[in-house]
N, C-alpha and C positions, 0 to 999 in steps of 0.2 A: 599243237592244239589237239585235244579229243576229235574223233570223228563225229560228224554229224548224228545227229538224235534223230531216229526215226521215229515218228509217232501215228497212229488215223485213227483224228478224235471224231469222227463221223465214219459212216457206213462211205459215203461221197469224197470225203474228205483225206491228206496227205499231207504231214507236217514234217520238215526237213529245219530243225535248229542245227546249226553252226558258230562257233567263235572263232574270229583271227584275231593274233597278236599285230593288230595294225588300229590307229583314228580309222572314223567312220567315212571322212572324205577320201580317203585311199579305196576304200574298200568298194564306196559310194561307185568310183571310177570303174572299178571293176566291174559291176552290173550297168552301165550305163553308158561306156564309150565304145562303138563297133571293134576298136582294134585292140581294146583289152579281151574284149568277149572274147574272139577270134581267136586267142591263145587258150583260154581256160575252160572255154563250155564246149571240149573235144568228144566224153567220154573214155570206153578204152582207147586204148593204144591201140595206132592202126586206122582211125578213123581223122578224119579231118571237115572242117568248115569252108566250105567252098564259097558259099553265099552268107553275110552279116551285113546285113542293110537295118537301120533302123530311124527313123525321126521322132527323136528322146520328147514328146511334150505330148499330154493332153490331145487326145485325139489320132497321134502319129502312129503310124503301121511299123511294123517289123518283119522283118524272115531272115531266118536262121535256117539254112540247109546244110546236112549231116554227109558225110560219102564215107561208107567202109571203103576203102582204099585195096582191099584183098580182091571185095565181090565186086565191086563199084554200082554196092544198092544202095540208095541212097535216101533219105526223108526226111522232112519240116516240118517245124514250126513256125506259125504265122498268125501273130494278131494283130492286136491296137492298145493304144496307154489308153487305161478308161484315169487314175490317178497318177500325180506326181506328188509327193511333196519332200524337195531337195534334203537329201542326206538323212531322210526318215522312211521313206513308203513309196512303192511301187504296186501300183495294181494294174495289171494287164489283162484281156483275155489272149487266152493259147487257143490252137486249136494242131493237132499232129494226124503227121499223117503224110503218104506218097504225095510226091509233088509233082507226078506223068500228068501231062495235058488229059482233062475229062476225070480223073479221077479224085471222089471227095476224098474233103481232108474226116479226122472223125477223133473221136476221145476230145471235144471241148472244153475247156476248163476254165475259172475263174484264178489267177496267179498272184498273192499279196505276197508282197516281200519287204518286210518290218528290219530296220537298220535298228541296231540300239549301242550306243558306243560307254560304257564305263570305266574311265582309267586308262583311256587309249585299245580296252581291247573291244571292237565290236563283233557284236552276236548279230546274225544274220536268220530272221526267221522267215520262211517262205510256207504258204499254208496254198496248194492245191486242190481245189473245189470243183471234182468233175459233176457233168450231169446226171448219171446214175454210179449205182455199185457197180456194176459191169464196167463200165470203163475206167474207175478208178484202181479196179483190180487189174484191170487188162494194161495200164500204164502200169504199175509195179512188176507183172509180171514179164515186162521187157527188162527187167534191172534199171530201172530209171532211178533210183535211190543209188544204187554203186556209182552207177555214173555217175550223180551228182556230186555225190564225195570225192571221187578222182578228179573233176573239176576244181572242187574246191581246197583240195591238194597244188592244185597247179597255181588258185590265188594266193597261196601258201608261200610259192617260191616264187611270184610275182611283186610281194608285197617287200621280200627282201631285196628282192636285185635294182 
């Protein structure tokens, strides 16, 4: 598959289109069960998921904690399902950021993530809605768009094995 489509059709806004040659229930699995996540949302090489906790419904919380495994610096993501709707749409809020006792988290975001499956292959669109320009730049400029792709590379070789 093509790499992911960068787009930011807002000043606030970050659109990350992808297609895998997989149905959408495969794929569905992949954004939705802890110990799929756990292989595939690593970034580079080198870093690992230490913590994938999530409770998949309307209302349930999640965290995902990051560890560069060189530095052993580490940092989260933590929100809640505001929507579900099975093998279509994910809406979450995000919020990143250190996970040290006392320190906030910060770059809040709105996270929709649109399944669309044609012919067996689904396109995966996720559209990031931070609360100003400032943090939606300051989230690109960590490489969060690479990493997404290197993720999505990994549901790549998930989707075959």
């Amino acid at each position: 598959m093509k790499p992911a489509a960068i787009k930011t059709p807002s000043e606030r806004q970050v659109e990350v289109v992808r297609s895998f040659d997989a149905p959408v229930d495969l794929v569905w699995k992949s954004f939705s069960e802890p110990e799929l996540i756990r292989r595939w949302m690593l970034g580079p090489p080198g870093w690992s998921m230490p913590i994938c906790e999530m409770d998949f419904r309307v209302g349930g919380k999640y965290e995902n904690r990051f560890r560069n495994n060189d530095e052993g610096t580490e940092f989260g993501l933590v929100g809640e399902f505001r929507k579900i709707e099975s093998l279509c749409k994910i809406v979450q809020d995000e919020s990143y950021g250190p996970l040290n006792p006392g320190e906030e988290m910060s770059h809040s975001a709105v996270v929709t993530i649109n399944f669309r499956d044609v012919n067996g292959v689904t396109t995966v669109a996720t559209l990031i809605e931070y609360a100003s320009k400032e943090a939606r730049d300051a989230a690109l400029a960590t490489g969060m768009t690479d990493s997404m792709e290197m993720g999505y590379c990994r549901i790549d070789d998930l989707l075959v094995s």
